[in-house]
Backbone as a chain_set.jsonl record, in Angstrom:
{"seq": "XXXXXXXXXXXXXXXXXXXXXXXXXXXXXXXXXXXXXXXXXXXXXXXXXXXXXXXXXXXXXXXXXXXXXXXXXXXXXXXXXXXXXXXX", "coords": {"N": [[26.43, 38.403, 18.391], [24.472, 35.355, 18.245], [21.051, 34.866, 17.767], [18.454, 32.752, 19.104], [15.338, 30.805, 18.573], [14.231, 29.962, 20.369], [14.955, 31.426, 22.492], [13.28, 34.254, 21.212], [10.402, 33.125, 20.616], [9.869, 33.315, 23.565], [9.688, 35.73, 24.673], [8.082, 36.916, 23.038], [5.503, 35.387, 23.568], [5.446, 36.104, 26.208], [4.434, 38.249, 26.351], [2.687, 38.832, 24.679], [-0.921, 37.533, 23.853], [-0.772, 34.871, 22.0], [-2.435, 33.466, 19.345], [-0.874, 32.108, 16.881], [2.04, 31.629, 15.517], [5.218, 32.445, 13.507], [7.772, 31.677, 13.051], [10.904, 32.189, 11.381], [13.806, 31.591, 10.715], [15.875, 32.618, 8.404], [18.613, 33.186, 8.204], [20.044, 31.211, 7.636], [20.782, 29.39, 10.052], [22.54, 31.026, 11.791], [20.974, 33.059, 13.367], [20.943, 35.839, 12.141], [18.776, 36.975, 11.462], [15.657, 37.298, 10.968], [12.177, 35.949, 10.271], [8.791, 37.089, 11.327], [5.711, 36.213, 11.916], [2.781, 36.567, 13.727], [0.052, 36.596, 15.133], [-2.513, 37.688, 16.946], [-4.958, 38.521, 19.319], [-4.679, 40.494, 20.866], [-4.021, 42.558, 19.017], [-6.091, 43.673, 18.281], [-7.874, 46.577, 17.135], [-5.85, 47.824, 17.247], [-2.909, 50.389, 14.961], [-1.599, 48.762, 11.634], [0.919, 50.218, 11.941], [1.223, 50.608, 14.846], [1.028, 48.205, 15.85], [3.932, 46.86, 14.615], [5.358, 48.844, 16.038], [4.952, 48.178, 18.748], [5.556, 45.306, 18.734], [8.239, 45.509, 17.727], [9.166, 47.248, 20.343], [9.24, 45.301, 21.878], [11.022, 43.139, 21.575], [13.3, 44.725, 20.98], [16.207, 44.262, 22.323], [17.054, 42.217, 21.189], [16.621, 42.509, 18.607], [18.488, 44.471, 18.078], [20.209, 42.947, 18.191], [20.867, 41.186, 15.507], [20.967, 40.922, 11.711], [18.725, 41.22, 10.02], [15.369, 41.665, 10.146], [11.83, 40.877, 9.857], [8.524, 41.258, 10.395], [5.194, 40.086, 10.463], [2.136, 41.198, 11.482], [-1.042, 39.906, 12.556], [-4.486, 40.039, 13.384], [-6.854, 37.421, 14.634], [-9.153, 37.663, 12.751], [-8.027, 38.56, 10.655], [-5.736, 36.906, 9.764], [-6.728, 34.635, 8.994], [-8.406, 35.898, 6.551], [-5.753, 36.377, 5.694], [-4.197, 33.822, 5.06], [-6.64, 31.945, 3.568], [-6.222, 33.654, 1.358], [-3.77, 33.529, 0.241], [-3.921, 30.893, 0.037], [-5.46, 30.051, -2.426]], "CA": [[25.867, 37.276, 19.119], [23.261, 35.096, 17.532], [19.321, 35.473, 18.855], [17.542, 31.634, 19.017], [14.295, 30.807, 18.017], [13.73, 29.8, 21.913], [14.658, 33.311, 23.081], [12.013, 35.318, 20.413], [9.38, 32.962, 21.548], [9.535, 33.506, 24.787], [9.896, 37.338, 24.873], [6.93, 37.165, 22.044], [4.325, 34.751, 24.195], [6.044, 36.448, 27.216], [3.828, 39.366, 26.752], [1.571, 38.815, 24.17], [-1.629, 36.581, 24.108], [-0.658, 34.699, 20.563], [-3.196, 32.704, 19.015], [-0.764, 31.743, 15.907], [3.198, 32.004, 15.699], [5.704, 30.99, 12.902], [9.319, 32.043, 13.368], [11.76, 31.53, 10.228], [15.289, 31.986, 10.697], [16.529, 32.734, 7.423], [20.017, 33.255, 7.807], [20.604, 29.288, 7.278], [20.892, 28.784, 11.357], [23.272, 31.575, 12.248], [20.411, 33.569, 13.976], [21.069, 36.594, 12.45], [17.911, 37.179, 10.238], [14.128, 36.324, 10.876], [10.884, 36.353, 9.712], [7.864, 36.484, 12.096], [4.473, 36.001, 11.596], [2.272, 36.896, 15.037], [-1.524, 36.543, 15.237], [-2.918, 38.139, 18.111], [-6.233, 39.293, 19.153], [-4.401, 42.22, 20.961], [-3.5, 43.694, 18.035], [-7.616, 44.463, 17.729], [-8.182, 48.183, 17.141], [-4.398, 48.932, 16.627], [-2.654, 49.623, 12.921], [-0.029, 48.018, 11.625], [2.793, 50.923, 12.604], [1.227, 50.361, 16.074], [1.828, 46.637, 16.283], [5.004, 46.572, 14.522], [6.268, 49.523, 17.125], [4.625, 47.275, 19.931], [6.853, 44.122, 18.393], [9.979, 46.115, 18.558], [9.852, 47.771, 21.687], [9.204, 44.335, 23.169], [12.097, 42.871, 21.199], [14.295, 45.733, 20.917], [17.247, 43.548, 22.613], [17.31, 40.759, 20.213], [16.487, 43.02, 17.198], [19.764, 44.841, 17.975], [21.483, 41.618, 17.464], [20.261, 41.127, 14.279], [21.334, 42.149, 10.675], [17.889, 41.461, 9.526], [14.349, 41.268, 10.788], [10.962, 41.256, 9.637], [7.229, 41.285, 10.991], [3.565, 40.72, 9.927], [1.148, 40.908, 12.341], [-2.569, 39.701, 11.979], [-5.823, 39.467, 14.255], [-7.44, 36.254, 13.911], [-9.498, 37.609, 11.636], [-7.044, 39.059, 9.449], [-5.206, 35.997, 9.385], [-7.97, 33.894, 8.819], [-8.443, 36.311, 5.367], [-4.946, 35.94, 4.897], [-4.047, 32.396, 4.83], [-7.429, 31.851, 2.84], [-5.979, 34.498, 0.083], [-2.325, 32.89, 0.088], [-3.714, 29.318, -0.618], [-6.401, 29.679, -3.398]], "C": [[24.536, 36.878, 18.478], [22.194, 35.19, 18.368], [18.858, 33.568, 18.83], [16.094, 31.729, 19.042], [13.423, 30.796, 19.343], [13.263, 31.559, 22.425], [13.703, 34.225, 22.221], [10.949, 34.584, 20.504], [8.756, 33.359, 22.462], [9.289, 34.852, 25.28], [8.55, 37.159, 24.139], [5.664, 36.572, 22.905], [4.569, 35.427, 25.747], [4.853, 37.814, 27.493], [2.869, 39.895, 25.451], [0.848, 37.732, 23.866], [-1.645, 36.149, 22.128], [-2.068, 33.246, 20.377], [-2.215, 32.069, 17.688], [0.806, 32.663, 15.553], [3.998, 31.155, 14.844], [7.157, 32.247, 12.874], [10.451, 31.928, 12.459], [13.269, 32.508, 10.572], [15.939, 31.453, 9.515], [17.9, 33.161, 6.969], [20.911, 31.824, 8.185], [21.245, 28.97, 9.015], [21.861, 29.634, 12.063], [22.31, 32.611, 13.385], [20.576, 35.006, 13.692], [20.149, 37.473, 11.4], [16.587, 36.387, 10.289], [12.914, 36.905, 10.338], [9.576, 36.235, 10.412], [6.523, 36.619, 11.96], [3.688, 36.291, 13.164], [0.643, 37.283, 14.912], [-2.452, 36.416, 16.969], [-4.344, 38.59, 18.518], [-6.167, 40.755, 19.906], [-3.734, 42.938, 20.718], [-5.296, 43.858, 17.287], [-7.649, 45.593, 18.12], [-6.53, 48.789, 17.037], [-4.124, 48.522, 15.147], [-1.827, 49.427, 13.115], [1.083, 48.58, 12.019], [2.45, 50.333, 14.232], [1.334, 48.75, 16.71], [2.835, 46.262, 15.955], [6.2, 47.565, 15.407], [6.136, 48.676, 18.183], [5.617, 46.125, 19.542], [8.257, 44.756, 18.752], [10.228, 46.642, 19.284], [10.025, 46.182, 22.581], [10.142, 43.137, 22.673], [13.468, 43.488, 20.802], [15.997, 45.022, 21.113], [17.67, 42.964, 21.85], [17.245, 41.407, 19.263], [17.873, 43.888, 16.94], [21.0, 43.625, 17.407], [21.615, 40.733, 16.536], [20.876, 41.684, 13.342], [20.358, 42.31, 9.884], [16.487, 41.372, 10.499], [13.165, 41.834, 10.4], [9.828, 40.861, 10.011], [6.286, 41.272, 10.198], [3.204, 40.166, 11.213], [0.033, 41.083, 12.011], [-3.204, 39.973, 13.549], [-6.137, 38.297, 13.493], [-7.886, 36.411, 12.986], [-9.462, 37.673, 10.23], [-6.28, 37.935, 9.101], [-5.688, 34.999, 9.008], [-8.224, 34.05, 7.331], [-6.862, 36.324, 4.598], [-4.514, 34.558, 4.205], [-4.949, 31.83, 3.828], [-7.193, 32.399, 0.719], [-4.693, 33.562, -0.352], [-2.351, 31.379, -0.228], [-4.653, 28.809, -1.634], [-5.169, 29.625, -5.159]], "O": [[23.65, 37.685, 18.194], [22.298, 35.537, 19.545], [19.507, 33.27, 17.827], [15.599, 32.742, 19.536], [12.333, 31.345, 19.501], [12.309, 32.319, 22.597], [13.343, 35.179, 22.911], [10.01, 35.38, 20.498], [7.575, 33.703, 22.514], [8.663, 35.012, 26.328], [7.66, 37.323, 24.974], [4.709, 37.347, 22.944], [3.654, 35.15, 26.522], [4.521, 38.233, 28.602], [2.443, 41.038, 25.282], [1.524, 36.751, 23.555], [-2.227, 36.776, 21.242], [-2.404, 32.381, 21.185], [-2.939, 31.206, 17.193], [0.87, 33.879, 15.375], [3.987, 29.924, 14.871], [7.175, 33.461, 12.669], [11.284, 31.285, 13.098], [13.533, 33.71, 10.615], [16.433, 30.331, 9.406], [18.283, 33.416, 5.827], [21.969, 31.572, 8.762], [22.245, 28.255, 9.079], [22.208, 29.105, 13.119], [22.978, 32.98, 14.351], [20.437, 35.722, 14.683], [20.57, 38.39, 10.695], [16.382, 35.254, 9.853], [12.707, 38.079, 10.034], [9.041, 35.157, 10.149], [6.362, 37.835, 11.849], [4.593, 36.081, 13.971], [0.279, 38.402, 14.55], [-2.805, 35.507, 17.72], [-4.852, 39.206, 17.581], [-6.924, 41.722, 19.82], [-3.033, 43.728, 21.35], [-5.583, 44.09, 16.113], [-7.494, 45.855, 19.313], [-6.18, 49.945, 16.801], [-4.444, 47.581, 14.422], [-1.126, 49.593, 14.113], [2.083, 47.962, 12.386], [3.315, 49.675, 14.811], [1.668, 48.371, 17.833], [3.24, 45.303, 16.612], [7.403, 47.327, 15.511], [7.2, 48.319, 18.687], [6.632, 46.119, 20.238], [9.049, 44.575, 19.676], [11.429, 46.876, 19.422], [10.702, 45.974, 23.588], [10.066, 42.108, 23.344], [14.469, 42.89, 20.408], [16.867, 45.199, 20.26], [18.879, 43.09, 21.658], [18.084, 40.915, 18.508], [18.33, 44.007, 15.803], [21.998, 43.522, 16.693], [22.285, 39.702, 16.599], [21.419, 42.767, 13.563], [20.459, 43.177, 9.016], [16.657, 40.972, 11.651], [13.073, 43.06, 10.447], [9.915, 39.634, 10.051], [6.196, 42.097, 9.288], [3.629, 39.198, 11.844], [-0.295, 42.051, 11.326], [-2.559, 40.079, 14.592], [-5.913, 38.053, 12.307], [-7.52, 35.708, 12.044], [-10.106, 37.298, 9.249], [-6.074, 37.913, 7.888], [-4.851, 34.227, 8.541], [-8.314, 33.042, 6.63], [-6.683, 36.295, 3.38], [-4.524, 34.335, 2.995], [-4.344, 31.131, 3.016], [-7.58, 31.99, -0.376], [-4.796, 32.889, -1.377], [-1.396, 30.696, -0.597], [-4.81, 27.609, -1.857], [-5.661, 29.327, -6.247]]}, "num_chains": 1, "name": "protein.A"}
């Protein structure tokens, strides 16, 4: 069963305060393969295993119904230094 871009929104803003969200469904519209980007400010003081365990417990459902799926998660500030790095 495919996942929609609706449903990993809503689970994602559902229970975390996003400042900055980009969603790519890369398996050409079948839903079964994404890419998410998530810029949070409460992912301040956790590391990256601990926000990408926090992402998949709180998508666990939808990530089962998946054959791919991948995560970055920033803080503003981190994303702020990323985006900056990624467009010089």
């Amino acid at each position: 069963m495919a996942v929609d871009v609706k449903a990993l929104e809503s689970a994602i803003r559902g229970a975390v305060s996003v400042s900055h969200l980009d969603i790519e469904d890369q398996s050409n519209g079948c839903g079964e393969n994404y890419a998410i980007i998530i810029v949070s400010p409460d992912f301040e003081g956790k590391t990256t295993l601990a926000r990408h365990r926090w992402v998949n417990d709180l998508l666990k459902n939808e990530i089962a119904q998946m054959h791919a799926f991948s995560q970055k998660t920033f803080t503003p500030k981190q994303y702020e230094a990323y985006t900056a790095k990624n467009t010089e």
